[in-house]
TIZAVO-999334 format. One line per field, with one value per residue: x, z negated, y of N, C-alpha, C, O in turn; residue in three letters. Coordinates in steps of 0.2 Angstrom, whole numbers, plus 5000, padded with zeros to 4 digits. Example, Ala and Ser with C-alpha at 12.3 -4.5 7.8 and 13.67 -1.06 7.14 Angstrom:
BEGIN
n.xx (5066:5064)
n.zz (4961:4965)
n.yy (4972:4989)
ca.xx (5062:5068)
ca.zz (4961:4964)
ca.yy (4978:4995)
c.xx (5066:5064)
c.zz (4961:4961)
c.yy (4984:5000)
o.xx (5071:5067)
o.zz (4958:4960)
o.yy (4983:5006)
r (ALA:SER)
END
This chain:
BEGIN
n.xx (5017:5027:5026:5034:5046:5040:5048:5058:5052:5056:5061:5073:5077:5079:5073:5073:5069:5073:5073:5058:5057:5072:5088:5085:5092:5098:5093:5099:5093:5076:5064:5049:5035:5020:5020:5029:5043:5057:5059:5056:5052:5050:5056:5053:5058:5056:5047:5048:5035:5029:5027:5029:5043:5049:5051:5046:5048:5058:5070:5085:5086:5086:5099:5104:5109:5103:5109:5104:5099:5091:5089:5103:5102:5112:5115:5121:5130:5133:5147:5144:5148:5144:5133:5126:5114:5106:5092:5076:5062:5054:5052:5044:5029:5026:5017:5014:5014:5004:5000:4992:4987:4983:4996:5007:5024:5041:5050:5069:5080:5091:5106:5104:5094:5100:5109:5100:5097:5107:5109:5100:5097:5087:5077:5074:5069:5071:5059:5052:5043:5030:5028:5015:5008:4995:4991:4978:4977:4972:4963:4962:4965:4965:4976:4991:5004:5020:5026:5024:5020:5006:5004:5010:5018:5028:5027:5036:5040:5055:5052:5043:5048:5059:5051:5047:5058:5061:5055:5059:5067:5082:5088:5081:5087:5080:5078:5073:5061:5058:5056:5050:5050:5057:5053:5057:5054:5041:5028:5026:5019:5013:5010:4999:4991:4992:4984:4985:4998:5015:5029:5044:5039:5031:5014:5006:4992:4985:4983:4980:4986:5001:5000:5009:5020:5030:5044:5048:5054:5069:5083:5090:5106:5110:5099:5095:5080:5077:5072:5055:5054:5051:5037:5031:5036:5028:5013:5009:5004:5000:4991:4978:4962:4955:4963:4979:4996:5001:5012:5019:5012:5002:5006:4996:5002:4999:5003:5013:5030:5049:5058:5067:5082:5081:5071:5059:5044:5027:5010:4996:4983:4974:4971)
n.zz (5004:4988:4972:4960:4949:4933:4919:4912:4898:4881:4865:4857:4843:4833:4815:4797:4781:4769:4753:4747:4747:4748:4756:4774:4787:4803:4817:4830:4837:4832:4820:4823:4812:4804:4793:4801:4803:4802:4784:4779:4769:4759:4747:4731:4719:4702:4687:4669:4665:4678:4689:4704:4711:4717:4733:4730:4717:4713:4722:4722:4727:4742:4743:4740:4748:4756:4761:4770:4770:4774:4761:4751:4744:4747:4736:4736:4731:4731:4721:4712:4716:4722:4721:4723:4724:4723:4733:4726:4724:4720:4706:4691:4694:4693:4687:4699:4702:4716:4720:4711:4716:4711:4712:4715:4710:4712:4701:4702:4695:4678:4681:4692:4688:4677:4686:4695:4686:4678:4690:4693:4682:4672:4667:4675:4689:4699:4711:4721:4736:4735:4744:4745:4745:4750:4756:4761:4775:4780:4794:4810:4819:4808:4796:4791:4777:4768:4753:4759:4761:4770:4780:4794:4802:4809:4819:4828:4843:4852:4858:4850:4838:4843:4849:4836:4831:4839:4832:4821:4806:4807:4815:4810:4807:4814:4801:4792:4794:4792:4802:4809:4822:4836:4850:4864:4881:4881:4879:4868:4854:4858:4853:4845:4853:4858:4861:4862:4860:4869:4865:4872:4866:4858:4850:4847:4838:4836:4820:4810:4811:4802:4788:4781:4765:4753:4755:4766:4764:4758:4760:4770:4769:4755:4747:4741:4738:4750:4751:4758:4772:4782:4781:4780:4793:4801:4797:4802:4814:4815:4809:4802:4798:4782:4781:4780:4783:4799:4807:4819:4818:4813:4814:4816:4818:4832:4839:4836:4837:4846:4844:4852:4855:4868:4873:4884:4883:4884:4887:4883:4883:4880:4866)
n.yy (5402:5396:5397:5402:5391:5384:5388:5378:5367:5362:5352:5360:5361:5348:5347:5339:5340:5332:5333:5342:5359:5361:5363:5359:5345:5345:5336:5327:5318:5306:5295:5298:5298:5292:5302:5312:5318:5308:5305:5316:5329:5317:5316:5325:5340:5341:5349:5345:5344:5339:5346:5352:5359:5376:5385:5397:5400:5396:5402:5398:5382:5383:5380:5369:5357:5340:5323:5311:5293:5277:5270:5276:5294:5309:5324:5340:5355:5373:5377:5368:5351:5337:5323:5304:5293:5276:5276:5273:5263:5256:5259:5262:5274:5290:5302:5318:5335:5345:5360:5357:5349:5331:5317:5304:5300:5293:5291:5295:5295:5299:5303:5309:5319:5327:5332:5340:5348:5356:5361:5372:5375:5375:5362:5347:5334:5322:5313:5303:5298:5285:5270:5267:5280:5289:5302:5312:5325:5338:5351:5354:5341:5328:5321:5316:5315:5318:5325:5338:5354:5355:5350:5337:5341:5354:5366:5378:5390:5397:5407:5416:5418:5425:5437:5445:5448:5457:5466:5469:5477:5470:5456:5440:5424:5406:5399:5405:5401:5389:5375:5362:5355:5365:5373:5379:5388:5391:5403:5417:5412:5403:5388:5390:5390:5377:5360:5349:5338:5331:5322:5316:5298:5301:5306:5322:5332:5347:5355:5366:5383:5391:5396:5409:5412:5419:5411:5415:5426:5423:5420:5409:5402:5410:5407:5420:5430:5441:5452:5463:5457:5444:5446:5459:5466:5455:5457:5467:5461:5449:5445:5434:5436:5432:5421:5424:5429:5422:5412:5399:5384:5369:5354:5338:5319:5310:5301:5288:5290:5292:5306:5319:5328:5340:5331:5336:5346:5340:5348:5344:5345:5362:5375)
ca.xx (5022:5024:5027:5044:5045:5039:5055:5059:5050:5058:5063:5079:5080:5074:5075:5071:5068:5071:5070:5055:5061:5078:5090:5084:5095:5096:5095:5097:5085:5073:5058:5042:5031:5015:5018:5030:5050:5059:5063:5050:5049:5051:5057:5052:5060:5049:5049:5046:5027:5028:5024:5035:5048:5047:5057:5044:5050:5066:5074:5092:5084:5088:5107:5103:5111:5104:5111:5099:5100:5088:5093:5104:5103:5116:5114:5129:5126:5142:5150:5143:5150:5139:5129:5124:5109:5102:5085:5072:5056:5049:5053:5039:5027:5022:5012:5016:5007:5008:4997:4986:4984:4988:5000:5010:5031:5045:5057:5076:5084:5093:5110:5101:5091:5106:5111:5098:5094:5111:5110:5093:5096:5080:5075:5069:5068:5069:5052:5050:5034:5028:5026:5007:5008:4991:4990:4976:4979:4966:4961:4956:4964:4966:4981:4994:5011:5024:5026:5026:5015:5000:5002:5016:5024:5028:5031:5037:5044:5060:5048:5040:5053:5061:5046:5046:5066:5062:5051:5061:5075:5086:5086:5083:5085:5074:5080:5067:5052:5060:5053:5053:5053:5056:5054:5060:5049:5034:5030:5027:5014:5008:5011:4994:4983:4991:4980:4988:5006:5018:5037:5049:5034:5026:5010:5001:4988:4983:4980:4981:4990:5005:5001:5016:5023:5037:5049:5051:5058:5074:5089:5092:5109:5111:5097:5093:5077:5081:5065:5049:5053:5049:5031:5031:5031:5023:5010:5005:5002:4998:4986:4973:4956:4952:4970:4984:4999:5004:5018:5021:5007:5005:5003:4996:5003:4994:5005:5021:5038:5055:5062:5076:5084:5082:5063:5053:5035:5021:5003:4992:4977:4974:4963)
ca.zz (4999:4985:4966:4956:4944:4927:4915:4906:4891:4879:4859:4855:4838:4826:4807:4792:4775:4764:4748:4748:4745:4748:4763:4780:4790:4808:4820:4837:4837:4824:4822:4822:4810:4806:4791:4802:4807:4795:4776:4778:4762:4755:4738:4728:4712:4698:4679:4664:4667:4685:4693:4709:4711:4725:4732:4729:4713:4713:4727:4726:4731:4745:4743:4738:4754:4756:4766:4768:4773:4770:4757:4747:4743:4742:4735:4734:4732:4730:4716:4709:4719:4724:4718:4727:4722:4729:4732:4720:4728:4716:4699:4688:4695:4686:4689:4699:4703:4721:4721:4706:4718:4707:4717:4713:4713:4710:4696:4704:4686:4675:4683:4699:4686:4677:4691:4697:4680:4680:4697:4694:4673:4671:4667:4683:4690:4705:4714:4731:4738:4734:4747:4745:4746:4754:4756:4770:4779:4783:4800:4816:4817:4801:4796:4783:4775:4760:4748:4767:4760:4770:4788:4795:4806:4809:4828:4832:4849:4850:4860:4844:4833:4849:4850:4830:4832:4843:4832:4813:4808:4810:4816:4806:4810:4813:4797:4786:4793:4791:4806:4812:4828:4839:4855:4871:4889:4879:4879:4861:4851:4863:4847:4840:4857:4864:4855:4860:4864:4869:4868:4871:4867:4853:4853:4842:4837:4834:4812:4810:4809:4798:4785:4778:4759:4749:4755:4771:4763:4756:4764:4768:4767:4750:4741:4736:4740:4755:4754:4761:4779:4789:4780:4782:4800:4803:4793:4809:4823:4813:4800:4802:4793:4779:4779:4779:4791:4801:4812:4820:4817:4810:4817:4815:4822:4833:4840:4831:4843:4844:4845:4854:4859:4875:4877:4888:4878:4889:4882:4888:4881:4878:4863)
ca.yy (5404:5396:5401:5400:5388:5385:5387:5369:5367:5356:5352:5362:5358:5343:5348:5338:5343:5326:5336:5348:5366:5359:5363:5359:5343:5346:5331:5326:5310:5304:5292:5302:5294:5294:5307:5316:5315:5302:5305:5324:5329:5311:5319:5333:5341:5343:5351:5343:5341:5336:5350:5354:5365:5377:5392:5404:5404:5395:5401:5396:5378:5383:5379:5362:5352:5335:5319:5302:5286:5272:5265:5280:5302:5311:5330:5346:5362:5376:5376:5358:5348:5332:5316:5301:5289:5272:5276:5268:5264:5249:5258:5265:5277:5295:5310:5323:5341:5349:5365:5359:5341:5325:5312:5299:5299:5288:5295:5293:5292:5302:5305:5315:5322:5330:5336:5347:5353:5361:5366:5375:5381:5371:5356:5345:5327:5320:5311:5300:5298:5280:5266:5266:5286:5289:5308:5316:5330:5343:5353:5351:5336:5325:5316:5313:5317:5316:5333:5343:5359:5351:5346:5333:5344:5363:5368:5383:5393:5401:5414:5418:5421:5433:5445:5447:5450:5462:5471:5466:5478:5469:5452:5434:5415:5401:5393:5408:5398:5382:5370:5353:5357:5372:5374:5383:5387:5393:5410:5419:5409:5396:5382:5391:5387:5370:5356:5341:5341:5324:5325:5308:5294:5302:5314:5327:5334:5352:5355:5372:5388:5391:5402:5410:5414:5423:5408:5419:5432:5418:5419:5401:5402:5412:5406:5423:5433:5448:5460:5461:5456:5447:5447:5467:5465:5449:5458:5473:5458:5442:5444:5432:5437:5426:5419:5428:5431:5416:5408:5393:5379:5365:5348:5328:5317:5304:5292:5287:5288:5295:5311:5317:5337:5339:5329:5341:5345:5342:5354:5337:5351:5368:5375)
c.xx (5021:5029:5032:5040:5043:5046:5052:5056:5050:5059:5071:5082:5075:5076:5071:5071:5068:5071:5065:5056:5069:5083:5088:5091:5094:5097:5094:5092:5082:5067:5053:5036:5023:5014:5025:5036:5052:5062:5061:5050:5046:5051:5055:5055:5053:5050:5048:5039:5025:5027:5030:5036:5047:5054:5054:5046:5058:5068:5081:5091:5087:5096:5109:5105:5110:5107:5108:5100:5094:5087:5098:5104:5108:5115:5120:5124:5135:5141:5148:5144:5144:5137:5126:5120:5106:5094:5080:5064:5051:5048:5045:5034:5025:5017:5015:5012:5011:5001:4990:4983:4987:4992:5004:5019:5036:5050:5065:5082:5088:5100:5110:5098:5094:5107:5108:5096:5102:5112:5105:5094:5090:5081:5070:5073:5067:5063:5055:5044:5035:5027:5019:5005:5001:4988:4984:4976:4974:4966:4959:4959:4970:4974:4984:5001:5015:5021:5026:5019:5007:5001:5010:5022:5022:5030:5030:5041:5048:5055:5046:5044:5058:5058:5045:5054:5067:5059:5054:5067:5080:5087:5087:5085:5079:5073:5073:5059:5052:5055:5054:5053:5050:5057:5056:5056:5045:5035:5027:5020:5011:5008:5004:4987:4987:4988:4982:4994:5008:5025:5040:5042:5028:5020:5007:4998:4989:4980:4977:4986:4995:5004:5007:5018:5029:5042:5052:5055:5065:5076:5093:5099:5113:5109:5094:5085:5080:5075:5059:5050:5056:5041:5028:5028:5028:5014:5003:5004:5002:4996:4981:4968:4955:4957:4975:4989:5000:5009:5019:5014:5007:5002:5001:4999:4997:4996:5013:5025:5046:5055:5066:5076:5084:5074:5061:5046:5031:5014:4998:4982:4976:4969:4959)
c.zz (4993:4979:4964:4950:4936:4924:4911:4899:4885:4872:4861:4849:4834:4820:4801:4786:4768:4755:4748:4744:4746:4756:4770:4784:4799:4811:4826:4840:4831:4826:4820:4817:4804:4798:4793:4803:4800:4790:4774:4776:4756:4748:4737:4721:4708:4692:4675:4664:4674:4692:4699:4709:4718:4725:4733:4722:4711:4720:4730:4728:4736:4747:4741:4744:4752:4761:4763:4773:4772:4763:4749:4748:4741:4741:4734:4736:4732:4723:4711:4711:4723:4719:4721:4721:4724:4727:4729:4723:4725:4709:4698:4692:4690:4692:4693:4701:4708:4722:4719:4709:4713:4713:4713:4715:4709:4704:4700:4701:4685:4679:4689:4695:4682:4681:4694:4692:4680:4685:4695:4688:4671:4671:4672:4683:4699:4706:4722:4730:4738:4739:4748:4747:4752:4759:4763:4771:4780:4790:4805:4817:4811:4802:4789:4784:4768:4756:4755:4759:4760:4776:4789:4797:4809:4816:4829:4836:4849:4851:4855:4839:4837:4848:4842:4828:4834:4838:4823:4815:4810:4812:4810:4809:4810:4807:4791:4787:4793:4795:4806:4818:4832:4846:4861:4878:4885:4878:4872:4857:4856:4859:4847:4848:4862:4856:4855:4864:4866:4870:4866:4871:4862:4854:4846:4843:4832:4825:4810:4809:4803:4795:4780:4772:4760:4753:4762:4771:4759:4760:4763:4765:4761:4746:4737:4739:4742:4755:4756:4769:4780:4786:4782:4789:4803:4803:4799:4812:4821:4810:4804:4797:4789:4776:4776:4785:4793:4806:4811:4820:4816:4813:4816:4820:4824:4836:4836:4837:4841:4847:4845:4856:4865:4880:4879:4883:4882:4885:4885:4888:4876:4871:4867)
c.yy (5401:5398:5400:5396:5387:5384:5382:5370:5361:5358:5355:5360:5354:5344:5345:5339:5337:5329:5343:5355:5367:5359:5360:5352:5342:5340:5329:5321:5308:5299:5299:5294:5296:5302:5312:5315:5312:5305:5314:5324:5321:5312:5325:5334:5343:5345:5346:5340:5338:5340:5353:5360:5368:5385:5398:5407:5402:5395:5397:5385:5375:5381:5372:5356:5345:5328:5312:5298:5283:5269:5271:5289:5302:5319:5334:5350:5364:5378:5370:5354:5344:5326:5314:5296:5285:5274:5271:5269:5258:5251:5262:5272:5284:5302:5314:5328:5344:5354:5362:5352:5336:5318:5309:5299:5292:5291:5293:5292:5300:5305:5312:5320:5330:5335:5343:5350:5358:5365:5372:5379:5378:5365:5351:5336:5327:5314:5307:5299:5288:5276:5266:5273:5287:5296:5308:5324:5334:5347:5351:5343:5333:5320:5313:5315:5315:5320:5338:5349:5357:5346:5340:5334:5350:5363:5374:5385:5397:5409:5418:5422:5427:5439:5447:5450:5456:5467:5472:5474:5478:5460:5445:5427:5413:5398:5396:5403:5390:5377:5365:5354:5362:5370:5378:5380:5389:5400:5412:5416:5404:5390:5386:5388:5378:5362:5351:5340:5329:5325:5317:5303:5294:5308:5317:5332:5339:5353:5362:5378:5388:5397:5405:5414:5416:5418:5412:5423:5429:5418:5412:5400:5403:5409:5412:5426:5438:5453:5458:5459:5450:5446:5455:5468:5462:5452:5462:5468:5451:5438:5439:5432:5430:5423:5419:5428:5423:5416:5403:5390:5374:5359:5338:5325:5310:5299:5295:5288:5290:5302:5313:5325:5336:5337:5335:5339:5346:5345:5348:5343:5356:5370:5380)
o.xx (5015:5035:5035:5035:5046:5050:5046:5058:5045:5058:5075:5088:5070:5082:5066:5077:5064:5068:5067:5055:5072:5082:5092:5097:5091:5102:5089:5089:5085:5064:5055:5035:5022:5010:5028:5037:5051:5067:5063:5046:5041:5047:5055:5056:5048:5054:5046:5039:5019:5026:5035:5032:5045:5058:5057:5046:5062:5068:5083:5096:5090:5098:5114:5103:5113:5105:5109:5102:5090:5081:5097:5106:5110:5113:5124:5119:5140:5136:5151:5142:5139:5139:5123:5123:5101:5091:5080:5061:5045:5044:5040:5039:5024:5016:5021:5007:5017:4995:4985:4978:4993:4989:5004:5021:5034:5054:5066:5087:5087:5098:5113:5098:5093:5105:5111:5094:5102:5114:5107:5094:5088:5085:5064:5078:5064:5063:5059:5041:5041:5022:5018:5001:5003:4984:4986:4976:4969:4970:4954:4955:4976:4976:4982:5003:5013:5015:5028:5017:5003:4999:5015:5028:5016:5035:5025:5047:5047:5055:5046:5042:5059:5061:5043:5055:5071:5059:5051:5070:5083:5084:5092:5086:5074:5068:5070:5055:5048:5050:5059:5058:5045:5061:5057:5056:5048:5040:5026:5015:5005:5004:5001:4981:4985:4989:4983:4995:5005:5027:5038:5038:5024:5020:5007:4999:4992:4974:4971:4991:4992:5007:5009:5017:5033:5047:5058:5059:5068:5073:5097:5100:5118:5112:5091:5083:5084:5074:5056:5045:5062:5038:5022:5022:5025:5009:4997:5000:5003:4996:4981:4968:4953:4957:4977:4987:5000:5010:5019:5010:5013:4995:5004:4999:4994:4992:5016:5022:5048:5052:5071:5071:5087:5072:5061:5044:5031:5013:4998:4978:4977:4963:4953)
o.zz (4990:4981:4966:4946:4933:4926:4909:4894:4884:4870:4865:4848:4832:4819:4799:4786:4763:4751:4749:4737:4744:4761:4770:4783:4801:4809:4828:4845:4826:4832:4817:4819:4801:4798:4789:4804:4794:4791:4769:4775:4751:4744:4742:4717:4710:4690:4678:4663:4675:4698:4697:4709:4723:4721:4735:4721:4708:4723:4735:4730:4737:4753:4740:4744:4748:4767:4758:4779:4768:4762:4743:4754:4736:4746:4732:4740:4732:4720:4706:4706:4726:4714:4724:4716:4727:4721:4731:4723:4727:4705:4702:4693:4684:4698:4691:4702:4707:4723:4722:4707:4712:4718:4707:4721:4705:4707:4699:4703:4689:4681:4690:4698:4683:4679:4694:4693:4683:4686:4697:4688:4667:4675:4673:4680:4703:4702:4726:4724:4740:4742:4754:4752:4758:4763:4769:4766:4782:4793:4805:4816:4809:4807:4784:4789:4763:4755:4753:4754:4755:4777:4785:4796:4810:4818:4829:4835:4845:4848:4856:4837:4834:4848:4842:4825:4833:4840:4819:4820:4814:4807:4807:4816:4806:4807:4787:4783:4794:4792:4804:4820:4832:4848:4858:4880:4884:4876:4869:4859:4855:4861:4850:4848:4868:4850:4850:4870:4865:4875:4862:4877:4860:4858:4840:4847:4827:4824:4809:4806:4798:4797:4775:4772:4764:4754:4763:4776:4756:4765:4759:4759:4760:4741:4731:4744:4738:4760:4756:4772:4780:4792:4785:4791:4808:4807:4800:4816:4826:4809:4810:4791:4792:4769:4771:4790:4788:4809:4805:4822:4817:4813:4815:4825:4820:4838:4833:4842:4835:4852:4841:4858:4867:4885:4876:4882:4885:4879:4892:4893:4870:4870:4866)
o.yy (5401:5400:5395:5397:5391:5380:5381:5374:5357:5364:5352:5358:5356:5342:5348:5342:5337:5325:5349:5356:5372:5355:5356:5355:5338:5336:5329:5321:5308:5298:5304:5289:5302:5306:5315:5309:5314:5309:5317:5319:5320:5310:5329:5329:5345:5341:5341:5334:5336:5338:5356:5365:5366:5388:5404:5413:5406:5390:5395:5381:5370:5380:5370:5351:5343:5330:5309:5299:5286:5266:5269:5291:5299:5322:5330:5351:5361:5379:5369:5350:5347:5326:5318:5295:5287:5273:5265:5274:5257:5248:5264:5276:5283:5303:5315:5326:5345:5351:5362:5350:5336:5316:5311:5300:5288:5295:5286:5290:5305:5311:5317:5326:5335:5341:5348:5356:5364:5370:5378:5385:5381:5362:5351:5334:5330:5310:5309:5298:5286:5280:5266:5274:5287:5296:5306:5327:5330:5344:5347:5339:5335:5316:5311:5316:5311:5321:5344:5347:5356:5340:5340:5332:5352:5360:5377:5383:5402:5414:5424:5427:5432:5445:5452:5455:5460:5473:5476:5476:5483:5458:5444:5427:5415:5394:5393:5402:5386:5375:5363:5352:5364:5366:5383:5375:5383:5403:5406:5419:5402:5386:5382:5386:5376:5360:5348:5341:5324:5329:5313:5304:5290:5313:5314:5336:5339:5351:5363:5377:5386:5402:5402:5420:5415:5421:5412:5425:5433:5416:5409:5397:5400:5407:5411:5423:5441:5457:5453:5461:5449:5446:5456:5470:5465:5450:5461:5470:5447:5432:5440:5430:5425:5422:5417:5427:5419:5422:5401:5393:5371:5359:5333:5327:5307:5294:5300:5288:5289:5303:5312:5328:5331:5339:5340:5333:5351:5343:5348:5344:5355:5367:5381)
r (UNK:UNK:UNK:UNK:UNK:UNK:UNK:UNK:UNK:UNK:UNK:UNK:UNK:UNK:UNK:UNK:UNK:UNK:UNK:UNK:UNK:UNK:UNK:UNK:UNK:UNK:UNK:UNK:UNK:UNK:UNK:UNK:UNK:UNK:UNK:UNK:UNK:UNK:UNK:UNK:UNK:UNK:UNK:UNK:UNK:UNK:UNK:UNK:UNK:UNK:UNK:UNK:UNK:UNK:UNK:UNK:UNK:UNK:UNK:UNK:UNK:UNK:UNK:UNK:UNK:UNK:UNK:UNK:UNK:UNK:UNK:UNK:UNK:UNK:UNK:UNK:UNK:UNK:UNK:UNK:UNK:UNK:UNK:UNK:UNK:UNK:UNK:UNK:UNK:UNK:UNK:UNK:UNK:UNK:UNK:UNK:UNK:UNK:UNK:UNK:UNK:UNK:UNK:UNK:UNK:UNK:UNK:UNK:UNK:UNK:UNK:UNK:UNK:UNK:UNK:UNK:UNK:UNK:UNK:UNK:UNK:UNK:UNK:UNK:UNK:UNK:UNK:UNK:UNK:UNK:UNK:UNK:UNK:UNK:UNK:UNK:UNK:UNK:UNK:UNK:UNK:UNK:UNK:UNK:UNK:UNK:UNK:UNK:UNK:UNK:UNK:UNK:UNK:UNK:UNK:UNK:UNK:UNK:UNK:UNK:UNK:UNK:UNK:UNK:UNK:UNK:UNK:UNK:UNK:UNK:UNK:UNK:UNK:UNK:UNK:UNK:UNK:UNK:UNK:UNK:UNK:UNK:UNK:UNK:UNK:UNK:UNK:UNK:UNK:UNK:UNK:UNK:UNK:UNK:UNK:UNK:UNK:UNK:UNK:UNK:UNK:UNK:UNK:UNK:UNK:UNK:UNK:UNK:UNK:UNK:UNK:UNK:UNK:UNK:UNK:UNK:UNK:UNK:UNK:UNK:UNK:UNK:UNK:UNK:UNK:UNK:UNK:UNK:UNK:UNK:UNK:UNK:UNK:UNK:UNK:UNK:UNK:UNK:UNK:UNK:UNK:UNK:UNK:UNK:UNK:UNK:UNK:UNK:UNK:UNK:UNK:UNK:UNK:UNK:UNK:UNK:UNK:UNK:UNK:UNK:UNK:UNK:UNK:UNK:UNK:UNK:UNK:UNK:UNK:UNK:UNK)
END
C-alpha cells in the first residue's frame, strides 16, 4: 500500500520592495541575484543627515507605490500624484546611516527629493545603493544585500500565516510581514528548519530567523498603524529567547537564477 501524495510545493508569490520601507511590487518572474530578487531595496529614503527612513516611525511609507525599470523610478502615492526619474548610478556618492551602520548611496536629485518631502511633511532624499555597494550579511550562512534590514531574502509559508489567522482576531494578509517570497505545500514554519532550498535554477541558503518589529502592526494598504496585533499574538507561540518574536526567515543566496510563480521549492537539506 502505498502513501498519498505530498501536496505541490511551490512559489506563489514573488514581491520586491525597490524602495525600502516603501510599497511591496509583485512579480511573476525575476532575476534572483546575488543580493536578492532584482531592484530589493535598491533605494532608501533618508533625512537630512542620512539616516533612513523606516515605517516604524513613518509609517504612511507604506503608500509610497513604486515602479522600476533599469534605467528609470517612478513613485505615486494618493493624493500626490507621481514622479519619474532616470536612475543616477555614477553621480556623487554620500553618507548614509542604516541602524547606526555607515554605507554609501547615490543621491537621485532634487526633483524626487521634493517630492517625498511633501509626501512625508519631512525633509528626505532619495539613495541607491552604489555599484561597488559591498554589504555582508550575517548568519548561518553569509552573504550580501542592498538596504534589505539584513538578509537578501525573506521566505515565508502561506501555512504560517494560516495558523497565526487562526489564532488573530480577526484575520491579516501577507503584505504585514512583507515577503519576497511565500510559499505553499509546507506546513506552518517549515521556512525556520529547511537549510537549503532550490526553486527554478537558483538556490539558498538558511541565515536566520525573521525577527519581527512595530512594522507589523502598519496596515499596508493605509499606511496607518492598526494595534498591537499581530505582535500580541505572535507573542504566546513565537517568542524566541534572546530574540524576540519571529516569522518567516531569512535567506542567502547561493546561486544566482531565475524566479518564476508556479517553480516548485525543493528542501535539498533540513536544519
Amino acid at each position: 500500500m502505498t502513501g498519498l501524495p505530498l501536496p505541490a510545493t511551490e512559489i506563489v508569490d514573488l514581491l520586491s520592495y525597490p524602495v525600502k520601507g516603501c510599497a511591496g511590487v509583485s512579480v511573476p518572474s525575476t532575476p534572483l541575484t546575488d543580493a536578492g530578487l532584482a531592484h530589493d531595496r535598491a533605494f532608501m529614503v533618508i533625512d537630512e543627515n542620512g539616516v533612513f527612513r523606516t515605517q516604524r516611525r513613518w509609517p504612511h511609507l507604506a503608500q509610497i507605490q513604486p515602479a522600476i525599470s533599469d534605467d528609470r523610478i517612478e513613485l505615486s502615492a494618493p493624493g500626490a500624484g507621481s514622479i519619474a526619474v532616470d536612475v543616477d548610478v555614477t553621480g556623487p556618492r554620500r553618507a548614509v546611516d542604516l541602524f547606526g551602520t555607515g554605507y554609501r548611496g547615490i543621491d537621485q536629485g532634487d526633483p524626487v527629493a521634493e517630492w517625498l518631502s511633501d509626501v512625508l511633511g519631512a525633509r528626505s532624499r532619495l539613495v541607491r545603493v552604489p555599484p561597488e555597494h559591498d554589504r555582508a550579511t550575517d548568519g548561518e550562512t553569509p552573504g550580501t544585500s542592498g538596504y534589505a534590514d539584513s538578509c537578501a531574502v525573506h521566505v515565508v509559508s502561506r501555512s504560517s500565516l494560516d495558523l497565526l489567522n487562526e489564532r488573530l482576531p480577526e484575520p491579516l494578509p501577507m503584505d504585514r510581514f512583507r515577503p519576497n517570497i511565500v510559499v505553499d505545500g509546507w506546513d506552518a514554519h517549515d521556512e525556520d528548519r529547511a537549510g537549503r532550498i532550490r526553486a527554478g535554477d537558483a538556490v539558498l541558503g538558511f541565515a536566520k530567523l525573521a525577527i519581527r518589529c512595530a512594522v507589523t502592526t502598519v496596515d499596508q494598504a493605509t499606511g496607518r498603524r492598526s494595534g498591537p496585533e499581530p505582535l500580541r499574538t505572535l507573542a504566546r507561540y513565537r517568542r524566541v529567547p534572546g530574540e524576540g518574536i519571529a516569522f518567516g526567515a531569512k535567506f542567502a543566496v547561493l546561486r544566482r537564477g531565475t524566479l518564476s510563480v508556479g517553480d516548485p521549492v525543493v528542501v535539498e537539506t533540513w536544519r
